[in-house]
N, CA, C and O of each residue as an XYZ file, in Angstrom:
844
protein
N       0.843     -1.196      0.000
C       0.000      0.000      0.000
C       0.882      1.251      0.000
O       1.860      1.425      0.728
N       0.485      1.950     -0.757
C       1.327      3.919     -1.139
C       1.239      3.933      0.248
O       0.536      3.122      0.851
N       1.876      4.764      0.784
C       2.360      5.404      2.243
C       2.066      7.004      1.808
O       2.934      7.478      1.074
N       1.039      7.825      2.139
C       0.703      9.222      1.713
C       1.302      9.457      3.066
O       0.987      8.840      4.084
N       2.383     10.608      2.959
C       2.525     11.452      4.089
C       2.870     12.637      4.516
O       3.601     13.225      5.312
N       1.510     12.876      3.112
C       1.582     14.811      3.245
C      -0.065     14.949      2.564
O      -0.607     14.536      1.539
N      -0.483     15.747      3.724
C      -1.893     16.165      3.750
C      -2.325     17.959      3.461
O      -1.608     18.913      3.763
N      -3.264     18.000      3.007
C      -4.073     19.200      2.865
C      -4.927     19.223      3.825
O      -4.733     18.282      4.594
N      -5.577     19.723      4.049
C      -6.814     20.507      4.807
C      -7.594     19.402      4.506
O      -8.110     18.446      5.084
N      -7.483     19.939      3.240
C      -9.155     18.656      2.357
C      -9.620     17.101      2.752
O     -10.587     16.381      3.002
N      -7.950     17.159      2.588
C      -7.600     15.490      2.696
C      -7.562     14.941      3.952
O      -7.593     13.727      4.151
N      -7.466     16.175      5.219
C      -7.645     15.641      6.671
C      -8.750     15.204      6.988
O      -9.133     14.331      7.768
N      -9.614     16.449      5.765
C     -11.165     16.259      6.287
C     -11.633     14.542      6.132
O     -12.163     13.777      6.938
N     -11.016     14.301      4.255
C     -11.717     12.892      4.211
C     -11.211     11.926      5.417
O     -11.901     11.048      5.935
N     -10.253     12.162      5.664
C      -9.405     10.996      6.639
C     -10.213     10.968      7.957
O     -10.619      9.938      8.496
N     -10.412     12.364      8.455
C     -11.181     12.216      9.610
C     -12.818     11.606      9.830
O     -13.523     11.207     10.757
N     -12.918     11.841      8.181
C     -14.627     10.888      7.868
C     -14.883      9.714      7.963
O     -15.906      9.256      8.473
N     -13.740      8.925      7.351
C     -13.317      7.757      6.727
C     -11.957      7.566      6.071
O     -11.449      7.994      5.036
N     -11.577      6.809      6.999
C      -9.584      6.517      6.044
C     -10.606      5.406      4.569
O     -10.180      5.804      3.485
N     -11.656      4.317      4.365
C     -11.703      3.987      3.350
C     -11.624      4.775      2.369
O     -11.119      4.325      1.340
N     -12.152      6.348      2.393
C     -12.745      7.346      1.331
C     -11.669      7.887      0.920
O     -11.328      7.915     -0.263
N     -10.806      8.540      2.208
C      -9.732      8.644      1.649
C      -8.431      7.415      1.175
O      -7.476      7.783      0.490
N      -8.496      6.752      1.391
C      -7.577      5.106      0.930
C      -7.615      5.799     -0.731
O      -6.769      6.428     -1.367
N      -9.176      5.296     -1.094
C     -10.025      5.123     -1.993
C      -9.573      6.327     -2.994
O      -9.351      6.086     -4.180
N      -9.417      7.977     -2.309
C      -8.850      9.144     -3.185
C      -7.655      8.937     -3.440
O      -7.243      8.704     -4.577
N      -6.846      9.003     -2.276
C      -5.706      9.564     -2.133
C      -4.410      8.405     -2.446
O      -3.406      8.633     -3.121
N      -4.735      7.211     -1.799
C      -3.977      5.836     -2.580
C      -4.278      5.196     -3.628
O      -3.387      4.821     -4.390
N      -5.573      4.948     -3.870
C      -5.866      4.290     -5.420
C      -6.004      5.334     -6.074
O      -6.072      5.073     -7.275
N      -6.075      6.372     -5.860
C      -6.532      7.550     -6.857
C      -7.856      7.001     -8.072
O      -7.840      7.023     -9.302
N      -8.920      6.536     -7.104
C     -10.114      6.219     -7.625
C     -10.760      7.056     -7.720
O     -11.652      6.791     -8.525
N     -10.872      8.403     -7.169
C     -12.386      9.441     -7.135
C     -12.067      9.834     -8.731
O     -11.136      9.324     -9.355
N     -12.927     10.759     -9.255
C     -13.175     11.511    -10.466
C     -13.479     12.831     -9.953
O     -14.301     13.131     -9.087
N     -12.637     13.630    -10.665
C     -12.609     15.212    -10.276
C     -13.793     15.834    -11.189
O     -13.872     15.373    -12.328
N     -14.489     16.582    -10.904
C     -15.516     17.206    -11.940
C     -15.608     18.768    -11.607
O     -16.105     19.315    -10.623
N     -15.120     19.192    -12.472
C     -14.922     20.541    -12.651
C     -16.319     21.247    -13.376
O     -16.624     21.350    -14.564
N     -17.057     21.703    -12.068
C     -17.873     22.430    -12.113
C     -18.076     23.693    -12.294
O     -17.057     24.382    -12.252
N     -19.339     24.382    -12.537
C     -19.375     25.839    -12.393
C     -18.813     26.769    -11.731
O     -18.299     27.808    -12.146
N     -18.970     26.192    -10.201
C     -18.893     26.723     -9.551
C     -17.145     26.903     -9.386
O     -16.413     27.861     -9.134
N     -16.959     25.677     -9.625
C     -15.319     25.459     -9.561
C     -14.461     26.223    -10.218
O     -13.323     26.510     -9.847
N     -15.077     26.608    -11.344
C     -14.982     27.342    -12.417
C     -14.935     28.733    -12.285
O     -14.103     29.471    -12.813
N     -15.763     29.026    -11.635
C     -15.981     30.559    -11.011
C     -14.775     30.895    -10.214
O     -13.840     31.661    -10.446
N     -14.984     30.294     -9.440
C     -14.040     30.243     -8.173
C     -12.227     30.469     -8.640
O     -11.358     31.241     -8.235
N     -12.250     29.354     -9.689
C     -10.440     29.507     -9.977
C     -10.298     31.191    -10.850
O      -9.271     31.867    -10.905
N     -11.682     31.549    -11.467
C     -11.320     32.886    -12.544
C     -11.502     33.927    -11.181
O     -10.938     34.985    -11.459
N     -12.113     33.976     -9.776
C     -11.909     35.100     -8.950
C     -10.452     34.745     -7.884
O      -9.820     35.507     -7.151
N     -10.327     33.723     -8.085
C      -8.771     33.715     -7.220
C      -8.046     33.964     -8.473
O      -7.652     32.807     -8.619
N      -7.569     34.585     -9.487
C      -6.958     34.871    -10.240
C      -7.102     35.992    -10.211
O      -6.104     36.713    -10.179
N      -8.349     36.522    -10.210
C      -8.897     38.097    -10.393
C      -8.227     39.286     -9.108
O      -7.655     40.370     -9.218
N      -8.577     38.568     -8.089
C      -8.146     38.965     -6.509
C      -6.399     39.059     -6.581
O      -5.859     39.995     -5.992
N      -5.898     38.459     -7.024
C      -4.246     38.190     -7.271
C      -3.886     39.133     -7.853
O      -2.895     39.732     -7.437
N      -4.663     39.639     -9.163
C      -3.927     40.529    -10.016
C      -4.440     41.798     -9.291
O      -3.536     42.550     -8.926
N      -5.758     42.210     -8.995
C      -6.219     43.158     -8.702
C      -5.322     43.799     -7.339
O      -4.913     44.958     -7.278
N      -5.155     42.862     -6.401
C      -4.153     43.248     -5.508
C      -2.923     43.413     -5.587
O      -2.290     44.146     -4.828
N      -2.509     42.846     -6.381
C      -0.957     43.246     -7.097
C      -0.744     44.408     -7.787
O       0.332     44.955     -8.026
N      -2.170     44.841     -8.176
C      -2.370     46.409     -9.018
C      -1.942     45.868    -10.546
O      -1.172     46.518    -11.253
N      -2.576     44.515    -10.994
C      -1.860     44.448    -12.423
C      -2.853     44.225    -13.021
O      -3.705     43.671    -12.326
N      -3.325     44.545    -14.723
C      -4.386     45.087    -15.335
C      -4.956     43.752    -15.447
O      -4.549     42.673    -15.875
N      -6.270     44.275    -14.807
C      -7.194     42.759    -15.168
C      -8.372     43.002    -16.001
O      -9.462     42.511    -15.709
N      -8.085     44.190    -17.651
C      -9.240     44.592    -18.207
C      -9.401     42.536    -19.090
O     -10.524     42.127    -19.385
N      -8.553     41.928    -19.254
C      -8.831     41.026    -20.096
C      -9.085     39.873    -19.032
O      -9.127     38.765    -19.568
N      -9.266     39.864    -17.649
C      -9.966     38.951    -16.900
C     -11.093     39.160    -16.864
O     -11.851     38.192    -16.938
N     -11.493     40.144    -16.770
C     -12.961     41.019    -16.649
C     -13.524     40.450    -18.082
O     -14.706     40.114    -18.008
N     -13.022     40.304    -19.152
C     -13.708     39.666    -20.544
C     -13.847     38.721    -20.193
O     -14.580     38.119    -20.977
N     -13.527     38.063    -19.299
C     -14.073     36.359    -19.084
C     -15.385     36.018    -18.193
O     -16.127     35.043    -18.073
N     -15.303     37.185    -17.687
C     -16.293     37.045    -16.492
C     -18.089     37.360    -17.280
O     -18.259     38.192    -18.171
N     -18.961     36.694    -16.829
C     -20.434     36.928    -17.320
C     -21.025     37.836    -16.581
O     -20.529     38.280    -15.546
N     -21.984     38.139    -16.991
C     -22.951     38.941    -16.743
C     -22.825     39.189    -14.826
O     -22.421     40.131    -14.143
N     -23.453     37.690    -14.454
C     -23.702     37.583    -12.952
C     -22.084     37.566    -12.715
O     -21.629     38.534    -12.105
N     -21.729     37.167    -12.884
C     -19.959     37.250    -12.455
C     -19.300     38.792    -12.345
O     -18.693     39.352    -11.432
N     -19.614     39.131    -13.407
C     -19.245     40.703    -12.956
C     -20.124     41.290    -11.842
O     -19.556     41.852    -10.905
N     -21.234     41.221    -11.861
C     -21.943     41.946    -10.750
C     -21.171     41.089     -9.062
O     -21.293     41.544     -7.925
N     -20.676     40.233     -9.330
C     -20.153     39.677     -8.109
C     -19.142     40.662     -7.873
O     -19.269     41.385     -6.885
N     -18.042     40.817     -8.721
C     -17.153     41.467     -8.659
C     -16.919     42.788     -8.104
O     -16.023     43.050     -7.303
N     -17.983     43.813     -8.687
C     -18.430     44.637     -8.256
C     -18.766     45.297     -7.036
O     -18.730     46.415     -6.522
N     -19.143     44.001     -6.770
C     -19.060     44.343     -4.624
C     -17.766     43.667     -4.265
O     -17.225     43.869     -3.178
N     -17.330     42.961     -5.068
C     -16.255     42.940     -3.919
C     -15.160     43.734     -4.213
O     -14.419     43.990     -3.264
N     -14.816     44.288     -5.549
C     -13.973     45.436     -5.644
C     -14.380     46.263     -4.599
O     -13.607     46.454     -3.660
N     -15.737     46.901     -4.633
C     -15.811     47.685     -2.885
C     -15.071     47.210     -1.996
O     -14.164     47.818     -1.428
N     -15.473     45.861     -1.774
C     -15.293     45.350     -0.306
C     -13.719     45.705     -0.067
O     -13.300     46.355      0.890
N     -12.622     44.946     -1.517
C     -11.556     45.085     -1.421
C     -10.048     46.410     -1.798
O      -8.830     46.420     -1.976
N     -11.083     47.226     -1.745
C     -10.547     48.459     -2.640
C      -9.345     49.253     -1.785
O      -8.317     49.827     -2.144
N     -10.117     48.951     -0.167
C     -10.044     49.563      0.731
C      -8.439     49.331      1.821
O      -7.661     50.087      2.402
N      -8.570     47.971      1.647
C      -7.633     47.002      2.103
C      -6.163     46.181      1.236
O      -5.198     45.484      1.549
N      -6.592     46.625      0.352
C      -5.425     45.565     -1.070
C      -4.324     46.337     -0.820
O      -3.319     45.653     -0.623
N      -4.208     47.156     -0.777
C      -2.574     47.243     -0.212
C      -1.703     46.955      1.068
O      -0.513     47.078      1.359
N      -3.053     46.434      1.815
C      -2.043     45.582      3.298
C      -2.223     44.256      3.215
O      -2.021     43.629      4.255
N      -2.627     43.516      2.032
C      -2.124     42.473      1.147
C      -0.497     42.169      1.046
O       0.222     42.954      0.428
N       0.034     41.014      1.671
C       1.861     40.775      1.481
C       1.856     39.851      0.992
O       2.894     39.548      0.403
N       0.847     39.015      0.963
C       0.643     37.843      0.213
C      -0.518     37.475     -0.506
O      -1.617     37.836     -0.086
N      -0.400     36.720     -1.665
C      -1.475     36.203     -2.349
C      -1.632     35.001     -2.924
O      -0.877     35.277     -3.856
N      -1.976     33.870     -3.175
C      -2.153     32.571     -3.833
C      -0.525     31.923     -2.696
O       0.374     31.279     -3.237
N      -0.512     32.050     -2.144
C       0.683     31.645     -0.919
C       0.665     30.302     -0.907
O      -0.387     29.790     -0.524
N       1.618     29.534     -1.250
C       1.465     28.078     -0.876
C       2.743     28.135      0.248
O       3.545     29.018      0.553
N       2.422     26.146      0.902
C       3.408     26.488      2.142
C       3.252     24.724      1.914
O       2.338     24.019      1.487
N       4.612     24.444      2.422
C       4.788     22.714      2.995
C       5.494     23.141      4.100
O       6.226     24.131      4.093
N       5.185     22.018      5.591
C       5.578     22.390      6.741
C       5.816     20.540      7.039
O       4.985     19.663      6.801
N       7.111     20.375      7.577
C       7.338     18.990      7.560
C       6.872     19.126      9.611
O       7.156     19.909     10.517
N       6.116     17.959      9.484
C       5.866     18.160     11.149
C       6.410     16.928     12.078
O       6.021     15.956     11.431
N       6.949     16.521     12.991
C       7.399     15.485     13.960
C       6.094     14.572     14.379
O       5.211     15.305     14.826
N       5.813     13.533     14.368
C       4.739     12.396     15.111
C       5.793     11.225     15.562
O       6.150     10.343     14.782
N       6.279     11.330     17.006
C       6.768     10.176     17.335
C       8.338     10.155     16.609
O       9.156     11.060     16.451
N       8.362      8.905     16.297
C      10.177      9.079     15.291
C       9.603      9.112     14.137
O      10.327      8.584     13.294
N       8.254      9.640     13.557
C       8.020      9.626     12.283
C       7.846     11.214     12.038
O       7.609     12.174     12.771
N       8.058     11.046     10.775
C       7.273     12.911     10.012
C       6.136     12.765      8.729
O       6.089     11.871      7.885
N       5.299     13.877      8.870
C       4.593     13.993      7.518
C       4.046     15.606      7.587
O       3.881     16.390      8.522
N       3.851     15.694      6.104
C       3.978     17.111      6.120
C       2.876     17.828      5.423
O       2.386     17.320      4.414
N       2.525     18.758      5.795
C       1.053     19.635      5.684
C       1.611     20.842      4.549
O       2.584     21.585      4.673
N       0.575     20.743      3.350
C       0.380     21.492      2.324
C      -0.639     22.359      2.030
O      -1.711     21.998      2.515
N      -0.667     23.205      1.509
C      -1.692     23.868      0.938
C      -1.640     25.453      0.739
O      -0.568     25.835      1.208
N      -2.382     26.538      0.223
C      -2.184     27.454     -0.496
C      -3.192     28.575     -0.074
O      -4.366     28.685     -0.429
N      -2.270     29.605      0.993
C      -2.974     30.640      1.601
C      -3.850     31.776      0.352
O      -2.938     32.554      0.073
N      -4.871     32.145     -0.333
C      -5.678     32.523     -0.810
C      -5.274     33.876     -0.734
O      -5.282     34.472     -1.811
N      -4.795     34.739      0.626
C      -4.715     35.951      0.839
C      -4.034     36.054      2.027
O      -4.390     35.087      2.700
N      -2.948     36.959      2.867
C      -2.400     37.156      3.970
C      -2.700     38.736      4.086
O      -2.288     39.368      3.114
N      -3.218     39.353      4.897
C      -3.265     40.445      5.065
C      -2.304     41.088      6.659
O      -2.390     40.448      7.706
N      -1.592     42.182      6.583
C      -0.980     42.373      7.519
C      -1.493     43.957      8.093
O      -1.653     45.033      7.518
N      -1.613     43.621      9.147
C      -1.798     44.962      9.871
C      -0.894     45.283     11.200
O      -1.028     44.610     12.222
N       0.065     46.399     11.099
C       0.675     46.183     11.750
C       1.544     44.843     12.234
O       2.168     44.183     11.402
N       1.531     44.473     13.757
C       1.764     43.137     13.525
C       0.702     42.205     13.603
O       0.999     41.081     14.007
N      -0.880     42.521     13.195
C      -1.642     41.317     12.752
C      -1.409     41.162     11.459
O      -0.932     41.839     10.548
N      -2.199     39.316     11.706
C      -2.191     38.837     10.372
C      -3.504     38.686     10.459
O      -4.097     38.590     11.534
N      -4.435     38.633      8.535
C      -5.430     38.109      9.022
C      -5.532     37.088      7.472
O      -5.764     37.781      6.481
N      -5.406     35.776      7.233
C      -5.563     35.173      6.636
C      -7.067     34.638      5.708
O      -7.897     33.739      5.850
N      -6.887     35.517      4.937
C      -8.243     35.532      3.479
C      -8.537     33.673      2.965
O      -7.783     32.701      2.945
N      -9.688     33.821      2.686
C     -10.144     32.318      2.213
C     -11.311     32.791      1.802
O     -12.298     33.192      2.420
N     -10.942     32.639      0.121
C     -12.101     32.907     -0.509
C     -13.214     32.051     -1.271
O     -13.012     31.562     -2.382
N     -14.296     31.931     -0.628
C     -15.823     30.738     -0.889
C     -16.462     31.391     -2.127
O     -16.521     32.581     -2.437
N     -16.826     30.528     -2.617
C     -17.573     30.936     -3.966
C     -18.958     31.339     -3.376
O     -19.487     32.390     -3.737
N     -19.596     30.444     -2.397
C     -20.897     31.064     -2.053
C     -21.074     30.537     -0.720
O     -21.232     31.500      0.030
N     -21.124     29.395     -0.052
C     -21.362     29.703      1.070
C     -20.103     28.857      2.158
O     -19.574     27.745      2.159
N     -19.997     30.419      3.236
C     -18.865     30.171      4.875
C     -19.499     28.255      5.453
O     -20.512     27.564      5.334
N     -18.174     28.154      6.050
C     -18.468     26.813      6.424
C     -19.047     27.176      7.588
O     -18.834     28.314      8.006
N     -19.913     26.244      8.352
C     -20.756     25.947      9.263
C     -20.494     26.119     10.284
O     -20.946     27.106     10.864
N     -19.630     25.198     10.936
C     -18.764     25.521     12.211
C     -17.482     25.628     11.964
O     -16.681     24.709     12.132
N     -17.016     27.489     11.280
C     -15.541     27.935     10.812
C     -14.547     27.775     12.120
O     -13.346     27.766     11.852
N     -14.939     27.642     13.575
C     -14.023     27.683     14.288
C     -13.047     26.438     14.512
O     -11.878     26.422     14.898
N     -14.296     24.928     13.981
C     -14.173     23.469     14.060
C     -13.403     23.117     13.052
O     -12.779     22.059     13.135
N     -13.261     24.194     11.535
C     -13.307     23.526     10.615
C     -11.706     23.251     10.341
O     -10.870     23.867     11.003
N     -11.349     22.377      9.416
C      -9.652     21.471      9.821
C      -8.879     22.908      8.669
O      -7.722     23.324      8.722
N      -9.976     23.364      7.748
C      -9.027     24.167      6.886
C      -8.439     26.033      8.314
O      -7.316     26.519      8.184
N      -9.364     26.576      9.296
C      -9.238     26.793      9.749
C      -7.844     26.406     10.740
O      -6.909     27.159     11.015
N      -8.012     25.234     11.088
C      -6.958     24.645     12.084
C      -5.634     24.865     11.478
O      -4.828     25.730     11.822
N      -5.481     23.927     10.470
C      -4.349     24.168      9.729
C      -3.516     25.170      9.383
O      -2.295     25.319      9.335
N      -4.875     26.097      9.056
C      -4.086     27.764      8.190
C      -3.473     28.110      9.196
O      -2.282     28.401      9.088
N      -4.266     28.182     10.715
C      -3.849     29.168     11.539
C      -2.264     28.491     12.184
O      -1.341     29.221     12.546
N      -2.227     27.208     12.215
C      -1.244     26.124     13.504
C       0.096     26.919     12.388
O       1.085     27.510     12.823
N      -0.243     26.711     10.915
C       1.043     26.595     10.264
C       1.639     28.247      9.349
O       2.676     28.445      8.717
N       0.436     29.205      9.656
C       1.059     30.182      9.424
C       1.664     30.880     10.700
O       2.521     31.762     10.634
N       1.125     30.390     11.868
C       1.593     30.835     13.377
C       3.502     30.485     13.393
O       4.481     30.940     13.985
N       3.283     29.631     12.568
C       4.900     28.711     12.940
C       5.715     29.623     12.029
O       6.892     29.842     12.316
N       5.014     30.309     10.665
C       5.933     30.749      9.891
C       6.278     32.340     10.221
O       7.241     33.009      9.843
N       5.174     32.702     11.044
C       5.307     34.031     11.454
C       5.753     33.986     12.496
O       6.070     35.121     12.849
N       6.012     33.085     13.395
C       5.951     33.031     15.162
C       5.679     34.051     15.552
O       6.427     34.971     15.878
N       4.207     33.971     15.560
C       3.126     34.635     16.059
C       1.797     34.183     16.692
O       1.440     33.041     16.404
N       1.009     34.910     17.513
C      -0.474     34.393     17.487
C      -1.279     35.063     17.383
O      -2.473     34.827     17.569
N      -0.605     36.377     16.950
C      -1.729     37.378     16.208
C      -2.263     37.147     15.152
O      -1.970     37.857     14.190
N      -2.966     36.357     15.044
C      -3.561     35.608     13.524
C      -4.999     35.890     13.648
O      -5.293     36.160     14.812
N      -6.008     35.916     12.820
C      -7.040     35.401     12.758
C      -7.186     34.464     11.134
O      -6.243     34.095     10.434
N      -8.502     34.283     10.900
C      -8.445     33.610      9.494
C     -10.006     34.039      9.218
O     -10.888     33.945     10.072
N     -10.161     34.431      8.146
C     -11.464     35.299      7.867
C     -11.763     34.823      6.468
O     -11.056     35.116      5.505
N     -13.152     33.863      6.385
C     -13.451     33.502      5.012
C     -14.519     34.461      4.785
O     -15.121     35.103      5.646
N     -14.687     34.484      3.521
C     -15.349     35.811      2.645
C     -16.431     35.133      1.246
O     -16.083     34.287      0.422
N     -17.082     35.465      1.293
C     -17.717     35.000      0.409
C     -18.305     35.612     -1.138
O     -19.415     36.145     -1.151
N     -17.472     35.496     -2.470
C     -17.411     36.107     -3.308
C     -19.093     36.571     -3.992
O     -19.215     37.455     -4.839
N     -19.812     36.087     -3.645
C     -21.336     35.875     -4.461
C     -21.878     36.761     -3.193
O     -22.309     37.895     -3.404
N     -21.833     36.038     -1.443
C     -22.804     37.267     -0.676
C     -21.659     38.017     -0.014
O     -22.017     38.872      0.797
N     -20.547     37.889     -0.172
C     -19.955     39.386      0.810
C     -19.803     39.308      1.828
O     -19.217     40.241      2.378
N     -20.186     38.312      2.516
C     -20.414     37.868      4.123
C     -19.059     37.674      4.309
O     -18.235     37.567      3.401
N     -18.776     37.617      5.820
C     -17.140     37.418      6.115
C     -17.901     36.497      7.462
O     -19.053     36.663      7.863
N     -16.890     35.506      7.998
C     -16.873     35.077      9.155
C     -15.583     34.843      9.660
O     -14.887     34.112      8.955
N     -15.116     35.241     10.625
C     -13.838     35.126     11.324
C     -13.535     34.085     12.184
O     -14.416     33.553     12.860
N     -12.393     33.747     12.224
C     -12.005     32.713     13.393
C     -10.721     33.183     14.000
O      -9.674     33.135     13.355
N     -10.772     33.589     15.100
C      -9.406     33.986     16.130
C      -8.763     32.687     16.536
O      -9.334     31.707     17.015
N      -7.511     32.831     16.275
C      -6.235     32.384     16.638
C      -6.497     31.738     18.385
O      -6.581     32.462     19.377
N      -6.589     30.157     18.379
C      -6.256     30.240     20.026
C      -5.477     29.181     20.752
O      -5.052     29.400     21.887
N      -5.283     28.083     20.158
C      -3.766     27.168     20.562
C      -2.854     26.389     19.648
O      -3.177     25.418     18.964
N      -1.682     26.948     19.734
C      -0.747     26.148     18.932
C      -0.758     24.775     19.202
O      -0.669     24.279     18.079
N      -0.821     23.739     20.121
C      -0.554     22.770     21.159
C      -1.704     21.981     20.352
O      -1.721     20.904     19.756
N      -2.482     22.804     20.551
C      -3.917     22.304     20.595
C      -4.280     21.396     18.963
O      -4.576     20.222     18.739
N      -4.064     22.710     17.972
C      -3.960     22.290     16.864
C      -3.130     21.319     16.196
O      -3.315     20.741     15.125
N      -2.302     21.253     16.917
C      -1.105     20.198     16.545
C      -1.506     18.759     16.692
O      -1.383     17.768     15.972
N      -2.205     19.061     18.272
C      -2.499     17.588     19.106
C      -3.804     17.315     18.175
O      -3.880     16.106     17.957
N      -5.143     18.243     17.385
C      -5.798     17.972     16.384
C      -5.344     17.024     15.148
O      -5.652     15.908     14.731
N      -4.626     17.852     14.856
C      -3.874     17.061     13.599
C      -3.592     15.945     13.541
O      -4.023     15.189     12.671
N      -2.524     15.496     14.791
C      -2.225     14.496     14.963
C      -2.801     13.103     15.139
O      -2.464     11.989     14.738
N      -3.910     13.628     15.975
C      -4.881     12.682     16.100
C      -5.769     12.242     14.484
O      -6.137     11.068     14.452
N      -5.958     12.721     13.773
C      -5.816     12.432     13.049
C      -5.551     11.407     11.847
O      -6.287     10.582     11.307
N      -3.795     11.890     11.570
C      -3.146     11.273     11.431
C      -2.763      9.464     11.768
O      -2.373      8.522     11.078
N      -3.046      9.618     12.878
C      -2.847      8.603     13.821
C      -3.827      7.275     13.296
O      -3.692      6.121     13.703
N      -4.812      7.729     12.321
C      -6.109      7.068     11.961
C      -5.322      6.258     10.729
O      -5.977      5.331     10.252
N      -4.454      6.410     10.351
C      -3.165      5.524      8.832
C      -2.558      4.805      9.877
O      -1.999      5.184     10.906
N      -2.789      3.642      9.388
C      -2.258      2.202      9.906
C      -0.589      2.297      9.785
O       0.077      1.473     10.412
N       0.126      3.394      8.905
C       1.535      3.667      8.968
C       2.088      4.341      9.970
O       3.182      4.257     10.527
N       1.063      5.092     10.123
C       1.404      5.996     11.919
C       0.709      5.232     13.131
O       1.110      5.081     14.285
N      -0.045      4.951     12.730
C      -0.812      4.729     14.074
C      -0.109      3.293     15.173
O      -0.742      2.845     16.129
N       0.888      2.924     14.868
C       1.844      2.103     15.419
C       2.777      2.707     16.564
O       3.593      2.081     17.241
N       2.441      4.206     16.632
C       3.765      5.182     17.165
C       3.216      4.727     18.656
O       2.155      4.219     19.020
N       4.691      5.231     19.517
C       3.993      4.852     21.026
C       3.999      5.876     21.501
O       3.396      6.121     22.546
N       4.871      6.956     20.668
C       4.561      8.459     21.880
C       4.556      9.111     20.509
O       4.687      8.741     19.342
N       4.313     10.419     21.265
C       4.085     12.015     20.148
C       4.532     12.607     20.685
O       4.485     12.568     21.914
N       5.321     13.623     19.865
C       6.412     14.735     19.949
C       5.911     15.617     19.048
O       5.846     15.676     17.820
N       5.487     16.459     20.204
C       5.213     18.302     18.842
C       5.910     18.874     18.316
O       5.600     19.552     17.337
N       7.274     18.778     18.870
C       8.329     19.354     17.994
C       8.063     19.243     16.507
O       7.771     18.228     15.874
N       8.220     20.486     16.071
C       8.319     20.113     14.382
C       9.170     21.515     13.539
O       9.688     22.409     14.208
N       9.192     21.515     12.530
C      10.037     22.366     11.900
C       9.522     22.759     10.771
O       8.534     22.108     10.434
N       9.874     23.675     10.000
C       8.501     24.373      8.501
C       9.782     24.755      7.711
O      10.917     25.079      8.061
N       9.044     24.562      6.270
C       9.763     24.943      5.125
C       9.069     25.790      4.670
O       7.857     25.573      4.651
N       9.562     26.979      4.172
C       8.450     27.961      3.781
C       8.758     28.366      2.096
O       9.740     28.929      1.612
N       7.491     27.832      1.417
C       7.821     27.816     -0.223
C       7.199     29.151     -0.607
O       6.208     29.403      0.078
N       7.433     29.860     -1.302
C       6.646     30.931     -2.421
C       6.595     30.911     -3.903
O       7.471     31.000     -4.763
N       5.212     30.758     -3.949
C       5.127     30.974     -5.451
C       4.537     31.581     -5.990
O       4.630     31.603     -7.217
């Protein structure tokens, strides 16, 4: 059996549902990806948000966008008009190799937006239409915050998803490093490759990629 031992957000989620579902994605690479509308939407406004905050001309992104798509835009150019220059980051990816026991595996994925104020951070995540349910519970939450805390050594964080279609924002404040770790881990612990360990060690260490 493949030995996966580097996770996303996404992929914690399936694991924490069911290791078959994820087995099933992530080792046989059985699911089928279907690139939807919405999906669709979504990759042309994280492109849009990138350039627009970078200040680089997006008259020929704007030709791609429809009717209802532009009117989305529209409010959120308001929303974001205001703020895009305390933007330091955008489409941010990160791998962070982490310690479990005498083993390691390492957490991926791709900050959407970093906003800095002073010395806060407040980490952007942008939804095509609707905030997750319980944002404080949720593993993409956990993650952003455990592993941009490590790269900033900080805990002035929050993580604030936004929603491109209603505008809505919901926030989640920053509140244990320890905590999130010992989340994760547990986890983890659910792969018959880890779950053999006899102790856990939080120690861990981060690689910080930009692209």
């Amino acid at each position: 059996m493949r030995k996966i031992d580097t996770f996303s957000a996404n992929s914690l989620k399936i694991l924490d549902k069911s290791f078959e579902e994820f087995q099933n994605k992530y080792v046989y690479n059985l699911s089928i990806y279907k690139k939807d509308k919405r999906t669709q939407t979504g990759q042309k406004f994280h492109n849009l948000i990138c350039y627009y905050v970078k200040n680089f001309d997006i008259s020929r992104l704007l030709l791609d966008l429809s009717s209802e798509e532009l009117r989305f835009w529209k409010g959120l150019e308001e929303k974001l008009k205001t703020i895009k220059s305390k933007f330091i980051k955008t489409e941010y990816s990160f791998l962070t190799k982490e310690s479990l026991g005498d083993k390691f595996y390492y957490l991926t994925g791709r900050f959407d937006g970093i906003l800095q104020n002073d010395n806060d951070f407040i980490i952007y995540d942008w939804k095509t239409l609707n905030l997750p349910l319980n944002p404080c519970e949720d593993l993409q939450s956990v993650v952003y915050l455990y592993v941009l805390s490590k790269i900033y050594n900080t805990n002035k964080i929050k993580m604030r998803y936004l929603s491109i279609e209603k505008l809505n924002t919901v926030d989640v404040e920053f509140s244990d490093l320890d905590n999130y770790k010992k989340r994760i881990d547990k986890i983890i612990l659910k792969l018959p490759w880890f779950n053999s360990l006899n102790s856990l060690d939080n120690g861990s260490e981060f690689q910080e990629l930009s692209f």
